[in-house]
Every structure is written in structure tokens, then in C-alpha cells.
C-alpha positions in Angstrom: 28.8 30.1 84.5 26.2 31.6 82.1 29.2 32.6 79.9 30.7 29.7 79.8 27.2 28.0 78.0 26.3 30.7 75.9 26.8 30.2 72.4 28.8 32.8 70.0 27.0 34.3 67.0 28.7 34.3 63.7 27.5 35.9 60.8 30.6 35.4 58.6 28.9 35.2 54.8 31.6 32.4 53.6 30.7 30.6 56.3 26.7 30.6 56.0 27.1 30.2 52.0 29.6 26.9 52.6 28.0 25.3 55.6 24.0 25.8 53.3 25.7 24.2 50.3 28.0 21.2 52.0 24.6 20.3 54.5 22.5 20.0 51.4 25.3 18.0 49.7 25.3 15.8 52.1 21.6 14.9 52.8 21.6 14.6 48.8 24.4 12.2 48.6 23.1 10.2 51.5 19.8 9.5 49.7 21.6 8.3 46.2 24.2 6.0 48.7 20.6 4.9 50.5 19.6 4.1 46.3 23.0 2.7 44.9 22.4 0.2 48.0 19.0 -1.1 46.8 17.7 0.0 50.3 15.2 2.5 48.8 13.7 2.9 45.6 14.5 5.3 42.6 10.6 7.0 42.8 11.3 7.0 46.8 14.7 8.9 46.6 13.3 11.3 43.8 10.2 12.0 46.5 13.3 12.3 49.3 15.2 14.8 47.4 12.4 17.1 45.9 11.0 17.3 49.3 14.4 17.7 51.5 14.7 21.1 48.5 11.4 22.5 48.8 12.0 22.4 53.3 15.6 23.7 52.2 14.8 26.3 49.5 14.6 29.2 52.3 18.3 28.8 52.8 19.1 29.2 49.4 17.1 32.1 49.3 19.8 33.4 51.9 22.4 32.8 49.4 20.7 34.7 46.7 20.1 37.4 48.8 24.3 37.4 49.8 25.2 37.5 45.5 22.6 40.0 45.0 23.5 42.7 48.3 24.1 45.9 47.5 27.4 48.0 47.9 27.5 51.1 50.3 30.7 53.3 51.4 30.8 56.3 53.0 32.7 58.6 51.6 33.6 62.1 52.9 30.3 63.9 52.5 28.1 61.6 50.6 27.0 57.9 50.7 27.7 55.5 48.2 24.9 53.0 46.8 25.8 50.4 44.0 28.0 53.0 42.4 26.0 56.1 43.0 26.8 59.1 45.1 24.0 60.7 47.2 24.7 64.2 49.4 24.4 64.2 53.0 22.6 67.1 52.7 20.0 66.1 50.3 18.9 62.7 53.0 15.7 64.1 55.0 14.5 61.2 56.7 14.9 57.4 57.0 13.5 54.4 57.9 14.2 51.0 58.5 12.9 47.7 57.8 14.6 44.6 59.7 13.7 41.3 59.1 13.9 38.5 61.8 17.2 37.1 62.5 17.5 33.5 60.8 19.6 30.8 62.5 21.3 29.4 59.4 23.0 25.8 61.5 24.9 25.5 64.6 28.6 24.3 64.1 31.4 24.0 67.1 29.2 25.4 69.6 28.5 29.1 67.4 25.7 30.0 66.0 25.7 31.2 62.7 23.2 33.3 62.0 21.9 35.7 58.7 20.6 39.2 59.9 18.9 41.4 57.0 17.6 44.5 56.8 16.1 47.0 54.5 16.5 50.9 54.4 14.3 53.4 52.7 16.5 57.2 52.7 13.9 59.6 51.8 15.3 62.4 49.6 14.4 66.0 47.9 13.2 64.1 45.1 12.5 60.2 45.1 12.9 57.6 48.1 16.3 55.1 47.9 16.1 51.6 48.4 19.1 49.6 49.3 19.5 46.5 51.7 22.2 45.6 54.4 23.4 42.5 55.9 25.0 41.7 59.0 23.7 42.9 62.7 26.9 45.5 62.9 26.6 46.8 59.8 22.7 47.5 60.2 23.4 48.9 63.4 26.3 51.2 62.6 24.2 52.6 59.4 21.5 52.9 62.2 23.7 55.6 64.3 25.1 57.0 61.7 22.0 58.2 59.6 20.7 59.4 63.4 23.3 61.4 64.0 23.2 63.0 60.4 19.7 63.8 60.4 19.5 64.1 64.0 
């Protein structure tokens, strides 16, 4: 019976960008319908609006962190970050930083959520910094650099 109520977590980026951009659409073009009515005031939907995007700017955030995410592959016997190839051999340690998963909105009984994380490879000679989104991706990254250094 629990199954049947628990919600499924989706963490599709399409999905979070679209549904953050069409809810604040919405809200938006409520308040100028509420104006073009004469219900509210021009000064009162201005207030409305810069305060509905200032409680809203976190999610937007979200989308800025999605266009500016970095690119890894693993290839072979090195990992590739944003176009540059680092040895297996030369990765000493690791460490990772995860932020708080954020529930983005709710939609059809799923959950759509935003996971982020941050990982610092500590090499021979200087410290990579490269981020990672998406709860599977984190965690397959996370056995995999375990197992290599391990």
C-alpha cells in the first residue's frame, strides 16, 4: 500500500527547465490579466511581479547552473573534463561536496527534483574542480573514483 502512495522522483533536465519557465509564465501573465481587468493597479502588479521574481530567483538559479554544467566522459584510461583528458593514474584522492536535494514542483503525482554536487580530484600537481548533476550520475562517479583509488 505504501507503494502505491509514494511519489516517483524525476530529475529529467528538460523537464525541470520547462516546468521553472511555464510556472513563472503563468503567475506573470495572471497578474497583467488581474491589470488589463482594472482589478489591480499598475504600481500593485509591478510590486506583484518584482516580488513573485525575487521568491522565484532560486529556480532560475537551477537553470543557470543546467547551461553552465560541465562535460565528463570516461574514456578508456582517463577522464574527460570540459574537453580535457586527466590519467587515472595521476588522481590521488577525491572528495565530494553535495548539496541538498531541491524539489523543483510536483506534476502528475512525481516529483521533480534537482540533485547537485561538487567534486574536487586531487592530483600530482593542482586540485580539479568540476560539478555533476543528477543523483545517478553523482552516485555512479562516486563508485567509480572508489574503486580507482581504492
Amino acid at each position: 500500500m505504501k507503494e502505491f502512495l509514494k511519489s516517483n522522483i524525476d530529475e529529467t533536465p528538460s523537464m525541470i527547465i520547462l516546468g521553472v519557465v511555464i510556472l513563472y509564465v503563468l503567475v506573470v501573465v495572471f497578474i497583467l490579466y488581474l491589470l488589463f481587468l482594472h482589478r489591480i493597479t499598475v504600481l500593485c502588479s509591478i510590486i506583484c511581479i518584482v516580488i513573485f521574481t525575487l521568491i522565484y530567483l532560486p529556480r532560475f538559479l537551477i537553470i543557470n547552473k543546467f547551461v553552465k554544467k560541465d562535460e565528463i566522459k570516461i574514456i578508456e584510461n582517463y577522464i574527460m573534463i570540459n574537453g580535457v583528458g586527466i590519467d587515472f593514474s595521476e588522481i590521488q584522492s577525491f572528495r565530494v561536496e553535495e548539496a541538498k536535494p531541491q524539489i523543483v514542483f510536483f506534476i502528475n503525482n512525481k516529483m521533480i527534483m534537482f540533485y547537485y554536487a561538487k567534486f574536487y580530484l586531487k592530483l600530482q600537481t593542482e586540485e580539479v574542480i568540476f560539478s555533476v548533476i543528477g543523483s545517478e550520475k553523482i552516485s555512479l562517479l562516486k563508485e567509480f573514483l572508489h574503486q580507482l583509488i581504492g
